[in-house]
C-alpha positions as CSV (number, residue, x, y, z in Angstrom):
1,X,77.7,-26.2,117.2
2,X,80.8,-27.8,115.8
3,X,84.5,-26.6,116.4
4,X,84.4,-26.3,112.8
5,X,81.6,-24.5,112.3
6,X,82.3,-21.8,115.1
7,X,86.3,-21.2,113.7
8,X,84.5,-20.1,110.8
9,X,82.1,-17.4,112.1
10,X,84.8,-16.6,114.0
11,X,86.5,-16.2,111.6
12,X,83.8,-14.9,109.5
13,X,83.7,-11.9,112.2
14,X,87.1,-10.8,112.0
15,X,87.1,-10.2,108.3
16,X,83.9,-8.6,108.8
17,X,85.2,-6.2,111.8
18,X,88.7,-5.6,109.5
19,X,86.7,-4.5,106.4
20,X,84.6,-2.2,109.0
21,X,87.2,-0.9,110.2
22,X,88.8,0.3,107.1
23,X,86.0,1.6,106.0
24,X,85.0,3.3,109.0
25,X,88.6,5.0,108.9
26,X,87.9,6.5,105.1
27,X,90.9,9.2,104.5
28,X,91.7,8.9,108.2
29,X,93.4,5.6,106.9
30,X,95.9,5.9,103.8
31,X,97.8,3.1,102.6
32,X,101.1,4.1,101.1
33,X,100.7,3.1,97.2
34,X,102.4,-0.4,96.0
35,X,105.3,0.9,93.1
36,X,104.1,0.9,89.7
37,X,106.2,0.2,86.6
38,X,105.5,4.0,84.5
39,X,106.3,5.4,87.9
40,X,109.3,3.4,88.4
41,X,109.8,4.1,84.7
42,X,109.2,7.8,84.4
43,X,111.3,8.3,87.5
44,X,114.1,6.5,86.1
45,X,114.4,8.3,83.3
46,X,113.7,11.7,85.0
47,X,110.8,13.3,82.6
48,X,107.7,11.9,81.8
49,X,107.0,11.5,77.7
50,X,103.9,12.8,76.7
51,X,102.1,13.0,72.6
52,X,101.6,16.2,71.2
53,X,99.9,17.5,68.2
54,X,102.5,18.3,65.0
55,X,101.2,21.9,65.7
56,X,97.5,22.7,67.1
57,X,97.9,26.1,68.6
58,X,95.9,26.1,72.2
59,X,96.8,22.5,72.4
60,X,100.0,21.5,71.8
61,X,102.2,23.5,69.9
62,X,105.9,24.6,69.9
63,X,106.3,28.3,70.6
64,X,108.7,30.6,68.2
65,X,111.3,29.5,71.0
66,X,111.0,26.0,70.3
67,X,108.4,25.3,73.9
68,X,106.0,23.5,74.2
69,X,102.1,25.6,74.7
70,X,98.4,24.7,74.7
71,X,96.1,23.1,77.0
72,X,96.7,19.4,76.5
73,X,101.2,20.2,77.1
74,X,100.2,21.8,80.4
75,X,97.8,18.5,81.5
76,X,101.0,16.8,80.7
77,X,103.2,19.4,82.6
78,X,100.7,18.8,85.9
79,X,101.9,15.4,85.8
80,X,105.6,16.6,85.6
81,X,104.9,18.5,88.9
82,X,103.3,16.0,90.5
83,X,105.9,13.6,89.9
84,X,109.0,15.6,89.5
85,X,107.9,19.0,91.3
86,X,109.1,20.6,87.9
87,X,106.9,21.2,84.7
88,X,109.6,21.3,82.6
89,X,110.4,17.5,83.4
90,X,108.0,16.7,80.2
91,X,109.1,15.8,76.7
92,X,106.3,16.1,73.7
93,X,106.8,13.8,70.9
94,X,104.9,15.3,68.0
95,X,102.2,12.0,66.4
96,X,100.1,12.0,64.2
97,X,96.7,10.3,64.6
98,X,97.3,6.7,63.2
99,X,100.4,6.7,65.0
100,X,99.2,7.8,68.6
101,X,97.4,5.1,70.2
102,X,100.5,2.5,68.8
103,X,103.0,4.7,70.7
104,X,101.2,4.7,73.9
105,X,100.3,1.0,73.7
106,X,104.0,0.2,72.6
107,X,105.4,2.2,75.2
108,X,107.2,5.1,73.7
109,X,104.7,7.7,75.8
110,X,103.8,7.7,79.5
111,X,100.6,9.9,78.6
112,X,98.4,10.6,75.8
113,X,96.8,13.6,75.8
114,X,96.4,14.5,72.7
115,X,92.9,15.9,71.4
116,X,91.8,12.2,71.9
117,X,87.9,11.6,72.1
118,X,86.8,8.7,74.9
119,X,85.2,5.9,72.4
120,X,84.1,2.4,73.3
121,X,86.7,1.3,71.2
122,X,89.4,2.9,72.2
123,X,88.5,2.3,76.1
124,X,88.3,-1.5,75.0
125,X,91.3,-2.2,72.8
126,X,94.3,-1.8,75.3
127,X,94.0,1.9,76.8
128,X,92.3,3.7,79.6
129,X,90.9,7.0,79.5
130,X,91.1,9.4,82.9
131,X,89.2,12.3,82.7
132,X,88.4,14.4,80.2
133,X,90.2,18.0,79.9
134,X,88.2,19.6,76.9
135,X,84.1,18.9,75.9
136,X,83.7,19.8,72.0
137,X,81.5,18.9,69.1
138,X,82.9,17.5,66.0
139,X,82.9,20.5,63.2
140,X,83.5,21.3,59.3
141,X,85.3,24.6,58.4
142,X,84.3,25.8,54.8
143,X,84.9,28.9,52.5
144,X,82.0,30.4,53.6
145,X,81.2,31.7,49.7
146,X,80.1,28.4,49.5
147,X,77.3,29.3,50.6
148,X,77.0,26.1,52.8
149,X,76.3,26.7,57.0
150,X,74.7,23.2,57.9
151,X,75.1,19.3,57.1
152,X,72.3,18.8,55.2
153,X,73.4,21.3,52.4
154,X,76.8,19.5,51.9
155,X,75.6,17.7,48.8
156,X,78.4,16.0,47.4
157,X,81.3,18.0,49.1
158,X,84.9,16.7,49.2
159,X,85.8,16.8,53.1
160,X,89.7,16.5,54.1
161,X,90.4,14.1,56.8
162,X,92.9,12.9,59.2
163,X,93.1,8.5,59.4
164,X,93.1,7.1,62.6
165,X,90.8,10.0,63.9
166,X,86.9,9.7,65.4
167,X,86.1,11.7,62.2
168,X,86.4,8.8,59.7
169,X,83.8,7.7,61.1
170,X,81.8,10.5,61.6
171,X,82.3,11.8,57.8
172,X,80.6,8.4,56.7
173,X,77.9,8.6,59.2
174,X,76.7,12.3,58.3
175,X,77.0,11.2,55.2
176,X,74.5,7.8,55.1
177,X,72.3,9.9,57.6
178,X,71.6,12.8,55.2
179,X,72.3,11.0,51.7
180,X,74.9,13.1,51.4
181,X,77.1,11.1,49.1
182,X,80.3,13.0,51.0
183,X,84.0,12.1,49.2
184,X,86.6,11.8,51.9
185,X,90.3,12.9,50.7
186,X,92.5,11.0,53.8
187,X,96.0,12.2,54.8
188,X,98.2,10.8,57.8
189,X,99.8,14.2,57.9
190,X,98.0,16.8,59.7
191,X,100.1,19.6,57.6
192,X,99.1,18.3,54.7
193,X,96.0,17.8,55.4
194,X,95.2,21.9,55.9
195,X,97.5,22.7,53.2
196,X,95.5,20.1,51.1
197,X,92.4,22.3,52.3
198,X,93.2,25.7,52.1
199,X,94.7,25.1,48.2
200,X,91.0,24.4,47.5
201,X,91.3,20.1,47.3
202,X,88.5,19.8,49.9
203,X,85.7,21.7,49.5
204,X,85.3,21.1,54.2
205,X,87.8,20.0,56.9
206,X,86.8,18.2,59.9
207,X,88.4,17.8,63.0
208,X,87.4,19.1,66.8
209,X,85.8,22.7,66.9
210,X,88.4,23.7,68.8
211,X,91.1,22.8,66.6
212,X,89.0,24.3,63.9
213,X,89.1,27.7,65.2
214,X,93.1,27.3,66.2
215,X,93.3,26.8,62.3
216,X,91.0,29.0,61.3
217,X,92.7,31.7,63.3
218,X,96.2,30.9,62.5
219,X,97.0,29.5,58.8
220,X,94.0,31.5,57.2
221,X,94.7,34.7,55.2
222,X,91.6,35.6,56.2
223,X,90.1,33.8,58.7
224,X,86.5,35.9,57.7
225,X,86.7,34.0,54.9
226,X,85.5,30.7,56.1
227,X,82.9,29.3,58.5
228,X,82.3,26.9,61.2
229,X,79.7,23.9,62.3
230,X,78.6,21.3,63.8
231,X,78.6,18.3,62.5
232,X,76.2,16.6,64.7
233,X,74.5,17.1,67.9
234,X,76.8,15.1,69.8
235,X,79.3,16.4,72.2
236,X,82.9,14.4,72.6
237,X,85.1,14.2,75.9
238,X,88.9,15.0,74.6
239,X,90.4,12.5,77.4
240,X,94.0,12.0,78.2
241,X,94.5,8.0,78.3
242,X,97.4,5.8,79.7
243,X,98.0,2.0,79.0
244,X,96.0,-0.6,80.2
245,X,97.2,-2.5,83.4
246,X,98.8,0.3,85.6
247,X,96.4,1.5,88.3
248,X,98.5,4.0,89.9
249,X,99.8,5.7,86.5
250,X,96.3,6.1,85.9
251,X,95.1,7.1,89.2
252,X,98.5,10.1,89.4
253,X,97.3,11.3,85.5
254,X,93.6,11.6,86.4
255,X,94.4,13.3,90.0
256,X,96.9,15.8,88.3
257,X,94.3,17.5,86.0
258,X,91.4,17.2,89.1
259,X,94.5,19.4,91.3
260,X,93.6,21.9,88.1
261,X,89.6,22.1,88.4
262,X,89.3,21.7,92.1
263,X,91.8,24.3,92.5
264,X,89.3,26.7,90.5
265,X,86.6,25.1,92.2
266,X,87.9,26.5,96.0
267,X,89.0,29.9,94.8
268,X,92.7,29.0,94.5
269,X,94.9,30.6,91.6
270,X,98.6,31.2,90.8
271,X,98.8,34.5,92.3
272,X,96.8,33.8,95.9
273,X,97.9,29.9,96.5
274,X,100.3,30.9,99.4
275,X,98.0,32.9,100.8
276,X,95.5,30.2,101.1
277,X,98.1,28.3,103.4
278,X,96.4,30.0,106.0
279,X,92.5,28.7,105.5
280,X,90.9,27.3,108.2
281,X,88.7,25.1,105.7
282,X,89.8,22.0,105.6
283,X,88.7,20.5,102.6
284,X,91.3,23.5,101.2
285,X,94.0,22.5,103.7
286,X,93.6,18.6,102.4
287,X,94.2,19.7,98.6
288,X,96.9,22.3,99.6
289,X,98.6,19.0,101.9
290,X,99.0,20.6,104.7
291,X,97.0,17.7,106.5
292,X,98.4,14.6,105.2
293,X,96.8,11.7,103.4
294,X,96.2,12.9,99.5
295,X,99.9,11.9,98.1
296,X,100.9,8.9,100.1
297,X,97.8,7.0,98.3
298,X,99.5,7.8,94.6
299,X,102.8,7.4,95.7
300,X,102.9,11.4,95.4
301,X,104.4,14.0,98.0
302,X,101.4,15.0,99.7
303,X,101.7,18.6,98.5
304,X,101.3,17.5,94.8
305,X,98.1,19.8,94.2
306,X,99.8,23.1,95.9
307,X,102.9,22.2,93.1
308,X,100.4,21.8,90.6
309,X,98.4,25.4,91.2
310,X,101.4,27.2,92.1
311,X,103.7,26.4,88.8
312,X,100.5,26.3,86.1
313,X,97.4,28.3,87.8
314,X,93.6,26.5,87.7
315,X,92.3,25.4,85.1
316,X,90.0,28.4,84.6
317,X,93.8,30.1,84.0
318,X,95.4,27.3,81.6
319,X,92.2,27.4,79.6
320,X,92.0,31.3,79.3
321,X,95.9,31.3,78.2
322,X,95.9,28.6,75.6
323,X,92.2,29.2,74.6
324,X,90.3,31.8,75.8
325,X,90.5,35.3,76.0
326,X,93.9,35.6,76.7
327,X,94.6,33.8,73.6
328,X,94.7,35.2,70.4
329,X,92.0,31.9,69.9
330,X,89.4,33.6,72.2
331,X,86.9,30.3,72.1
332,X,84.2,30.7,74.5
333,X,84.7,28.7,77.5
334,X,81.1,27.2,77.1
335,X,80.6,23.6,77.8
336,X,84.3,23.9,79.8
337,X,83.1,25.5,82.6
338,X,82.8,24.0,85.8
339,X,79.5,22.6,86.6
340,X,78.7,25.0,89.6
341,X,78.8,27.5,86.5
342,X,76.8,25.5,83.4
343,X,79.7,23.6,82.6
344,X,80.5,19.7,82.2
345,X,83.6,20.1,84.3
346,X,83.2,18.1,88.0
347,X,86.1,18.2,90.7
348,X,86.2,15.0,92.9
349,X,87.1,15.2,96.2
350,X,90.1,15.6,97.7
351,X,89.7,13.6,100.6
């Protein structure tokens, strides 16, 4: 055997051992995270900037007082704690939905989560989606003396729509499916666009289910008056997305809603977080940080998750506030559930 050849297994060895070693040592073994520019950023600057509806009650929408509510401001506000330790270090810049995907590309928001459905597309063309925080079917709201509770008897309907939304294109695609022969009546502004509807310029409005029913609920006279379905079979993941290129943004916005599910998932709310300081479980003393490990990998105090919980709740709280039935929405929880529960909704580990 050469010199050559064994200084190469030996060194061959070492790398081997090294990467063994690390992974051998799992979460025994955290690395402190390497600074990333939206953290460097959004510290900076002292509040993280987040896109909000221009008025979806149960998602984002300003409150008589002028403050921000709904389910996709507090996925911002988690953020806010975990970085800041205060929700109220968020800003919500109202966008519509041609102008949302621009302002987080260009810059002028930290997060995006903003009733915006994971596509290829999307995922491809300069963003990155985290995980999703609502699972919902696309929907049309009609007068229900129409007469009309299913696609296939839309026969030439008018349908209102919002450009730059998933719903373009699934408008069209109901429509060449079922021969249809659906007119689309486009508007940029999402005011005008249920005004446009409820005047009687669209015979259907599409949008999110969810949304449907927040409009339904709120800018109806009477919201007995109209009816809701599905457009298709198909379920879409609402996902909060960040810009392309910054791993540690993206790994602090996807960990800050998990704090929210896996808080639900152990048994942890608002109200009894302190008193779980005092489990002996320590997959619950990992996510509370009272072993260390979880934060130093983000670049996060280590006692993000316990922030998290004990300024917003679970998620099982911040849904039934915005949503459910402590809302005056009262939307099922359905596919929203946790999985252990029917649901779609997974915790990852804290570990």
């Amino acid at each position: 055997m050469t010199e050559q050849t064994s200084g190469w297994r030996r060194a061959a060895r070492l790398a081997m051992a090294t990467t063994v070693a690390v992974l051998t040592l799992g979460s025994a073994t955290t690395l402190p995270a390497m600074a990333g520019p939206t953290l460097d950023a959004v510290k900076a600057r002292g509040k993280v900037i987040c896109a909000a509806s221009s008025g979806t009650i149960g998602f984002s929408a300003p409150d008589d007082k002028g403050y921000w509510r709904g389910l996709d401001v507090e996925t911002c506000r988690a953020v806010a704690v975990a970085v800041f330790n205060d929700k109220d270090k968020a800003e919500f810049v109202p966008l519509s939905g041609q102008q949302r995907i621009p302002a987080l590309q260009s810059g002028e928001i930290d997060i995006l989560p903003r009733t915006l459905t994971w596509t290829i597309q999307r995922d491809g063309n300069g963003i990155n989606f985290t995980t999703p925080n609502y699972y919902e079917f696309t929907g049309f709201l009609m007068p229900k003396n129409l007469g009309v509770t299913k696609v296939q008897d839309m026969k030439g309907a008018s349908v209102c729509v919002q450009t730059g939304s998933t719903t373009e294109v699934v408008v069209n695609d109901v429509s060449r499916e079922h021969q249809l022969e659906l007119t689309t009546v486009v508007f940029d502004s999402v005011s005008a666009l249920r005004q446009a509807f409820f005047s009687g310029r669209c015979d259907a409005l599409i949008t999110d289910a969810a949304a449907l029913a927040s409009i339904r609920a709120t800018q109806a006279k009477n919201p007995a008056d109209y009816v809701i379905f599905p457009a298709t079979p198909y379920m879409d993941a609402l996902t909060p997305a960040v810009r392309h290129g910054d791993d540690q943004w993206m790994d602090i916005v996807n960990w800050s809603f998990q704090a929210l599910t896996a808080a639900e998932m152990f048994g942890i709310t608002q109200a009894n977080i302190d008193q779980k300081l005092t489990s002996s479980d320590p997959r619950i003393r990992r996510f509370l940080g009272l072993e260390p490990g979880n934060g130093t990998g983000l670049g996060l105090d280590d006692k993000f998750a316990y922030n998290i919980v004990k300024q917003l709740g679970n998620y099982g709280e911040v849904f039934d506030r915005n949503l459910g039935a402590g809302s005056p929405l009262k939307i099922d929880r359905g596919y929203n559930r946790l999985f252990r529960d029917g649901g779609l909704m997974f915790p990852l580990a804290f570990q």
